[in-house]
C-alpha positions in Angstrom: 111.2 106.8 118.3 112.4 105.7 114.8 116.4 106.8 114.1 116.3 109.2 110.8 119.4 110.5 111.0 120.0 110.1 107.0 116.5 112.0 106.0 117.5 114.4 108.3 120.5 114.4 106.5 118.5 114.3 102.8 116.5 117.6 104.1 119.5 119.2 104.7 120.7 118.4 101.2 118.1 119.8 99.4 116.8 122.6 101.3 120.2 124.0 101.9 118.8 124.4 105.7 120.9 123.4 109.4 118.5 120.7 110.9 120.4 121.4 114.0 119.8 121.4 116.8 116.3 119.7 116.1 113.6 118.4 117.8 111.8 115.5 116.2 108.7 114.2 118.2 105.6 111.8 117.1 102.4 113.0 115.3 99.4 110.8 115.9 95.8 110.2 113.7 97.4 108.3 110.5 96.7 104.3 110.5 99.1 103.6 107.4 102.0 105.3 108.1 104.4 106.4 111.7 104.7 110.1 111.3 107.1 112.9 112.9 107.0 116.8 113.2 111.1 118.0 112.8 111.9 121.1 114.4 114.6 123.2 113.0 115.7 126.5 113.8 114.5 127.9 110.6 111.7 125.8 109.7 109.5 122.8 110.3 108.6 119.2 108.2 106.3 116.5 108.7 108.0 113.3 107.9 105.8 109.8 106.8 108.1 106.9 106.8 107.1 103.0 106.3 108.5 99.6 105.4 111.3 100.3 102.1 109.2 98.2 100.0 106.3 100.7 99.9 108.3 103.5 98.5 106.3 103.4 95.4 103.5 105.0 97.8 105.2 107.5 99.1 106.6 108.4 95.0 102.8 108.6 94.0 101.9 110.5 96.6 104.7 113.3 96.4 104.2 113.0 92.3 100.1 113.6 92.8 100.6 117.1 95.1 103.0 118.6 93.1 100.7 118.2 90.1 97.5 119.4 91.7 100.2 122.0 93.7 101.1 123.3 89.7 97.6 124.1 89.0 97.7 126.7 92.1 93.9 126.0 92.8 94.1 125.0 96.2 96.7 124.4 98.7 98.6 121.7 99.4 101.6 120.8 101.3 104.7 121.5 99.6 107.2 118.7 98.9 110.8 118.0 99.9 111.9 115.1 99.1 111.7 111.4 99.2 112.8 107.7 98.7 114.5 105.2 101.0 116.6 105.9 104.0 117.6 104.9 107.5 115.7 101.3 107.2 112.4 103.2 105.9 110.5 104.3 102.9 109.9 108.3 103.5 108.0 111.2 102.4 108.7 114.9 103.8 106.2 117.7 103.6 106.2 121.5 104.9 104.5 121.5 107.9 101.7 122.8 108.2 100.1 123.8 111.8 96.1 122.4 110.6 93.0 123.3 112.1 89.2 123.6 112.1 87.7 124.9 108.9 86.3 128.2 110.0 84.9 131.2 108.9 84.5 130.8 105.1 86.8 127.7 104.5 84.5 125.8 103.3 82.9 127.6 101.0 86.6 128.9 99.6 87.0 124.9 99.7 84.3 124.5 96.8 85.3 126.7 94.7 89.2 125.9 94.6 88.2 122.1 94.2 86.2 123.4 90.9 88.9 125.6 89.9 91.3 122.6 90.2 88.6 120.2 88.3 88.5 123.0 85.7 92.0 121.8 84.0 91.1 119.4 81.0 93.2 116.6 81.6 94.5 114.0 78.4 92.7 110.6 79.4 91.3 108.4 82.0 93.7 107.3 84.3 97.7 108.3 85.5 101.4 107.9 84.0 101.6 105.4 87.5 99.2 103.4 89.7 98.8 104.5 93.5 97.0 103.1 96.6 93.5 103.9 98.6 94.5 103.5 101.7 96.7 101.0 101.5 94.6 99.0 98.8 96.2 98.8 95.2 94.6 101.5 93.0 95.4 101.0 89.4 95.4 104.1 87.1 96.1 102.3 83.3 95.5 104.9 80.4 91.9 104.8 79.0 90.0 106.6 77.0 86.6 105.5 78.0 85.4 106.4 81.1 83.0 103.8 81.6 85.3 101.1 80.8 87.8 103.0 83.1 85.2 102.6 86.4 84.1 98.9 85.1 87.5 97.7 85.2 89.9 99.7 86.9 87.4 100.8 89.6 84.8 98.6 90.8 85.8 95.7 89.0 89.0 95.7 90.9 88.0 95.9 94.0 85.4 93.6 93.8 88.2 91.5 92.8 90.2 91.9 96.1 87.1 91.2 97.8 87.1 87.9 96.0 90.0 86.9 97.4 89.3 88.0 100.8 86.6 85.7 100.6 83.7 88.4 100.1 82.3 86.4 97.2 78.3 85.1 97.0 75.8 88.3 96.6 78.5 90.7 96.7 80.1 89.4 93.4 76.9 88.3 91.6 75.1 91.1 91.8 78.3 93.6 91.5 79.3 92.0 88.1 75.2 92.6 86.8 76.1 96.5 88.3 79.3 96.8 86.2 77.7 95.1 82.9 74.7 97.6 83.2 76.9 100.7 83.8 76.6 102.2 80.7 73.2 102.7 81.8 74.0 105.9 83.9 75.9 107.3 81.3 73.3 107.8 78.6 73.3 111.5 78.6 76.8 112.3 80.4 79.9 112.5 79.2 82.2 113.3 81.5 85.8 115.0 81.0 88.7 114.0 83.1 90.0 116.3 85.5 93.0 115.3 88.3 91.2 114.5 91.2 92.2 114.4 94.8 90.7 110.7 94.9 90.6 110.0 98.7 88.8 113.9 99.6 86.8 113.0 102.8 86.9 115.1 105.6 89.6 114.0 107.2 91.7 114.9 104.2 90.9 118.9 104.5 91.8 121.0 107.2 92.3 124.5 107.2 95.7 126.0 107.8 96.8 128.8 110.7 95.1 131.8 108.2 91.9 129.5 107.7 93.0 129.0 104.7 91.9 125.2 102.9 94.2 123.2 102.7 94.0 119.2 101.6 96.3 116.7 102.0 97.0 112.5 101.9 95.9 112.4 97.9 95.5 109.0 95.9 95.4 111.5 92.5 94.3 110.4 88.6 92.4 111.4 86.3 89.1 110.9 86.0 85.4 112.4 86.1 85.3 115.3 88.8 82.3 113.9 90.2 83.7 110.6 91.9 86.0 114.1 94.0 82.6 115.4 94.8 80.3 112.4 95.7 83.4 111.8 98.4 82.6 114.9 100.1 79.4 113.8 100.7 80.2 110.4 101.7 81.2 110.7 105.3 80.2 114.3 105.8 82.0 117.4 107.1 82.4 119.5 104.5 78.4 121.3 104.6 76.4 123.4 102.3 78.6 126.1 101.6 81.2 123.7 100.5 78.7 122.6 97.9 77.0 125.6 97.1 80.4 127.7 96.3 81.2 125.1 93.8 78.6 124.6 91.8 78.9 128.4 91.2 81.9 127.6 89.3 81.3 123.9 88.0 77.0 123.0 88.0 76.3 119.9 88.2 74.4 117.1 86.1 71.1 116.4 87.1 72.5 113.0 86.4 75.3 112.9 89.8 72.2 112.3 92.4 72.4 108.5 91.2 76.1 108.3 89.9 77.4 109.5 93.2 76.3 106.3 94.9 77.7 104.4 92.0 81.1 106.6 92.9 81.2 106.1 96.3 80.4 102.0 96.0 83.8 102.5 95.6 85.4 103.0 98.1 82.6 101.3 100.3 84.1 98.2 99.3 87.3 99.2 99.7 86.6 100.2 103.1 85.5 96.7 103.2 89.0 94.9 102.2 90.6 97.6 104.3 88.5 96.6 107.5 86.3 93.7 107.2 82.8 92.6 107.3 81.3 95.4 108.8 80.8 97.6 105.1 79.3 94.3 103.6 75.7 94.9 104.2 76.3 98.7 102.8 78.1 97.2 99.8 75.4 95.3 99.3 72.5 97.8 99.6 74.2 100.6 97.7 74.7 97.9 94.8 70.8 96.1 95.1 70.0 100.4 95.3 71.5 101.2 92.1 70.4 98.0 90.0 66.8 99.5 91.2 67.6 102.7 89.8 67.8 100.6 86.5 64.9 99.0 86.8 62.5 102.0 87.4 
C-alpha cells in the first residue's frame, strides 16, 4: 500500500474536510494507473496516482471532465484536485459507488451523449495533447477535419506502429487509406463537438440511482461520430443506447462506412498498446475501407 499522506493532506486543503480517521484500501480493474478508495468520516474519493513524470495525464484528464462536467449533459465524476505528491503523480475524484446500467440507463445514456455533442465547439482539436491509454494523443488546433484524422489521428498512430516494428502492409496500404480519405467526406461536413474520446463500455457505468455516468476520458474536439462508432466497437451499450440518441442527434447515412474508418483508430492503437494480436484486424478494417473506395 502506496504512503499518500501529502494528498491526503492536499484533500484536506481544498475541500476544507477532516480526512481523519481514514480508511484508504486498493481498487482493482485499471491497467495504467494503482488506484485507492479514501474513507473519511464525511465523504469518500477515488485517488489515481502514477510515476511524477506522467502528471501531464492526470492534468488532461481532470482539465477534460470538468469541461464536459460544465456542459451538465451527463455525469461525470467531480474533481478535487491534482499534481505531484508523496513520490507520485495524482488525480482525486468523488467517489462514486458504480454499477450495472439498468433500467433505462442506457437509453438516458444516448441522449445525454447527444446533448453533450450538441455544444458547437471552436476547431479540431484541444488547448493540450492527452493520451489513449497510455499512447500519446496529439490534439494541435485545425480547422480541417480531414487533415485533423490524416495526421493527427491515424497518421500518428501508424507512426508509432512504425517504430514498434509494425511496418510492411500495415504502413503501405494505411498511407493509400489516409491519402484517399477525403473520399468519405464528399457529402459530410462534420462540426466539432468535445468528445469523450475513449467511450467504450468499460468507460460507462451507472451510479447508485442508475443514473449514467462516464468516466477515464481522453477529451478533444472533433466530429461526434468517432464518440459514437466507439460505442459500437466493443459492445455493451445496446439499442436503446442508440436509438435514444439519434432522437436528438440523426445520423448520416454516411457513419455506416466512416465508423470503421473511426474505430481503425484505436484498433491500431490497441495494437501499440498490446502487440500483434490487433494486426490482422488493422489490416482487414484498412484492406475493408480501401474496398469501400473502389466499389
Amino acid at each position: 500500500m502506496a504512503q499518500l499522506n501529502e494528498i491526503i493532506q492536499q484533500i484536506e486543503s481544498v475541500t476544507g474536510l477532516s480526512c481523519h480517521p481514514h480508511q484508504l484500501s486498493s481498487v482493482g480493474g485499471g491497467c495504467i494507473n494503482t488506484a485507492y478508495q479514501l474513507k473519511t468520516p464525511d465523504k469518500q474519493f477515488f485517488i489515481k496516482v502514477n510515476s511524477p513524470d506522467l502528471v501531464d495525464m492526470f492534468i488532461a484528464e481532470a482539465q477534460g471532465l470538468q469541461e464536459m462536467a460544465a456542459l451538465n449533459a451527463v455525469r461525470v465524476p467531480e474533481v478535487i484536485c491534482f499534481g505531484t505528491a508523496d513520490g507520485h503523480s495524482y488525480l482525486v475524484l468523488e467517489y462514486i459507488a458504480l454499477g450495472g446500467m439498468r433500467g433505462g440507463a442506457n437509453a438516458k445514456l444516448g441522449e445525454q451523449l447527444a446533448l453533450l455533442h450538441q455544444h458547437p465547439q471552436p476547431y479540431f482539436g484541444w488547448h493540450m495533447d492527452n493520451t489513449i491509454g497510455s499512447t500519446p494523443q496529439i490534439n494541435d488546433r485545425s480547422n480541417n477535419w480531414v487533415e485533423f484524422w490524416q495526421q493527427q489521428r491515424l497518421g500518428k498512430q501508424l507512426e508509432f506502429a512504425a517504430s514498434n516494428g509494425f511496418r510492411g502492409t500495415l504502413q503501405k496500404n494505411g498511407e493509400r487509406l489516409i491519402d484517399e480519405l477525403p473520399a468519405f467526406f464528399t457529402d459530410y461536413q462534420p462540426q466539432a463537438s468535445l468528445l469523450h474520446g475513449d467511450l467504450w463500455g468499460g468507460n460507462a457505468a451507472g451510479d447508485e440511482q442508475g443514473n449514467p455516468v462516464i468516466f477515464d476520458p481522453a477529451c478533444y474536439y472533433g466530429d461526434a461520430e468517432t464518440d459514437l462508432a466507439m460505442t459500437e466497437l466493443f459492445g455493451g451499450f445496446g439499442g436503446d443506447f442508440h436509438a435514444a440518441y439519434r432522437t436528438i442527434r440523426p445520423v448520416d447515412p454516411g457513419y455506416r462506412t466512416r465508423k470503421t474508418l473511426y474505430n481503425l483508430y484505436h484498433i491500431i492503437n490497441h495494437l501499440n498498446l498490446f502487440g500483434g494480436g490487433y494486426l490482422g484486424q488493422a489490416d482487414a478494417i484498412i484492406s475493408q475501407l480501401l474496398a469501400e473506395l473502389r466499389s
